[in-house]
MIFIDREN-143918 format. One record per residue (C-alpha): x, y, z. Coordinates in Angstrom, 1 decimal, padded with zeros to 4 digits. Example, Ala and Ser with C-alpha at 12.3 -4.5 7.8 and 13.67 -1.06 7.14 Angstrom:
# residues 2
012.3|-004.5|007.8
013.7|-001.1|007.1
//
This chain:
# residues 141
140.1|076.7|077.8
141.6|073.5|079.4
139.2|071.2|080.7
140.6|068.1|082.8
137.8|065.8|082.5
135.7|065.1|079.2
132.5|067.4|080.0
132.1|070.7|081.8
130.6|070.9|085.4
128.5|073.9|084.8
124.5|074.8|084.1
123.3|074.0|080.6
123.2|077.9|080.0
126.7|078.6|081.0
127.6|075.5|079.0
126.3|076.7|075.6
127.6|080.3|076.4
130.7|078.8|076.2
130.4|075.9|073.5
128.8|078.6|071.6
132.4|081.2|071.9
133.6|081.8|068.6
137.1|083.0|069.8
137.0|080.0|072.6
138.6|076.9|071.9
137.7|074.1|074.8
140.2|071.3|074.9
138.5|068.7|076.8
141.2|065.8|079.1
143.8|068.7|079.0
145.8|069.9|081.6
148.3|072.7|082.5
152.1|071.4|082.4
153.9|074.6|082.3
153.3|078.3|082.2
156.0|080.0|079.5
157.5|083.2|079.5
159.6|085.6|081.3
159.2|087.4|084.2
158.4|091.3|084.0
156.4|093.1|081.3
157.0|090.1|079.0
155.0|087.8|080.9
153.3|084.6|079.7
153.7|083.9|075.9
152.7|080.3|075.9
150.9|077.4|078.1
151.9|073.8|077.4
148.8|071.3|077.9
149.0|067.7|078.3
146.3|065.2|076.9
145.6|063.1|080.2
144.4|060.1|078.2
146.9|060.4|075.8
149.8|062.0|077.0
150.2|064.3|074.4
151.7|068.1|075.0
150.8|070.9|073.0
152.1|073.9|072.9
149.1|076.9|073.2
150.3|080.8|072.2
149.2|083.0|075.3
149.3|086.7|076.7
147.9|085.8|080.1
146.7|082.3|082.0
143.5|082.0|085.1
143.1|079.6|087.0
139.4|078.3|087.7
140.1|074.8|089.3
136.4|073.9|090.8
134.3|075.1|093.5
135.2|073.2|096.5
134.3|074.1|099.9
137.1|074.5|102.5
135.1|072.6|104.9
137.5|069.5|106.0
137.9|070.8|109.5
134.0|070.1|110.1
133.8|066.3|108.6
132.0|064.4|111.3
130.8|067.2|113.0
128.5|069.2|111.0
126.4|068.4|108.2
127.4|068.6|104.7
125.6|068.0|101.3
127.3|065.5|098.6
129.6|068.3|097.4
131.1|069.2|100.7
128.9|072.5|101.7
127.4|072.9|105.0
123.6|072.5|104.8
122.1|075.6|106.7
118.3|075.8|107.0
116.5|077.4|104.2
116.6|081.0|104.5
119.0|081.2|107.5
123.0|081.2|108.4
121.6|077.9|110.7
123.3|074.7|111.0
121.8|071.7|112.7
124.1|072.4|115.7
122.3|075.1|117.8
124.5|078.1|118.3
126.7|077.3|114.9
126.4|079.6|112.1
127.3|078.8|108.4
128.0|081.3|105.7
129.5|082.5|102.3
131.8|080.2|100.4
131.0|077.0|102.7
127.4|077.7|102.4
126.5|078.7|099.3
126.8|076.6|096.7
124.4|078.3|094.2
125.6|081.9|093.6
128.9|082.1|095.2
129.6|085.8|094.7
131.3|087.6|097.3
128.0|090.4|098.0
126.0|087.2|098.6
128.6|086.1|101.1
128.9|089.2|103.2
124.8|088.9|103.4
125.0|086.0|105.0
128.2|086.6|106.8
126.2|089.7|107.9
123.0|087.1|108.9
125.4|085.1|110.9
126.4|087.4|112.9
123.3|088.8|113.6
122.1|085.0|114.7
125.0|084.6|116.8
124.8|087.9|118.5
121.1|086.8|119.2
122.3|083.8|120.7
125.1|084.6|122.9
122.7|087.5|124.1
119.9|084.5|125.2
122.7|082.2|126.7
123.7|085.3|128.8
121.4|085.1|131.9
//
């Protein structure tokens, strides 16, 4: 497992799950250079890694490569318009699809920074609707 920076951003359970691997290497300050192979049923047979302190490459024997590059929220498009916590999610009221705007809903991936499973995302995709329905229905008079 290539790890760009020097620790892993994950709990302290998930951290000794993986530490505690025994067919797991972590490489801590590597990076992917190149995916090797061929195309077809061939595939991958190798990753090369580069040391970003030192600038080292090494070659790493593979059948198959994932990517897991972070957990940022795609919530650009909303900077200076609705309100976001230190990692870039939109804070909703406890217990509700609610932002701070009245009328705009939050949900899923740009909401939930805790779980971020996709069944937890259609609850509150399915919560948001359900607000928003509510509130188009009151503005309707």
């Amino acid at each position: 497992m290539l790890v760009r920076k020097d620790y892993l951003r994950a709990s302290k359970a998930m951290q000794h799950r993986v530490m505690a691997t025994k067919n797991l290497t972590v490489l801590f300050n590597h990076e992917t250079k190149s995916i090797n192979g061929e195309p077809g049923p061939v595939g991958v047979e190798s990753v090369t890694a580069i040391n970003n302190i030192t600038n080292k490459e090494i070659i790493i024997p593979a059948s198959g490569f994932f990517v897991a590059i972070g957990h940022k929220p795609n919530t650009d498009l909303f900077k200076d318009q609705l309100e976001m916590d230190e990692n870039g999610y939109l804070k909703v009221i406890p217990g509700t699809a609610s932002t701070e705007v009245e009328g705009v809903y939050a949900a899923g991936d740009v909401a939930d920074h805790v779980y971020r499973q996709a069944v937890t995302s259609a609850g509150t995709g399915c919560m948001a609707a359900l607000d928003a329905e509510r509130f188009l229905s009151s503005q309707a008079t």
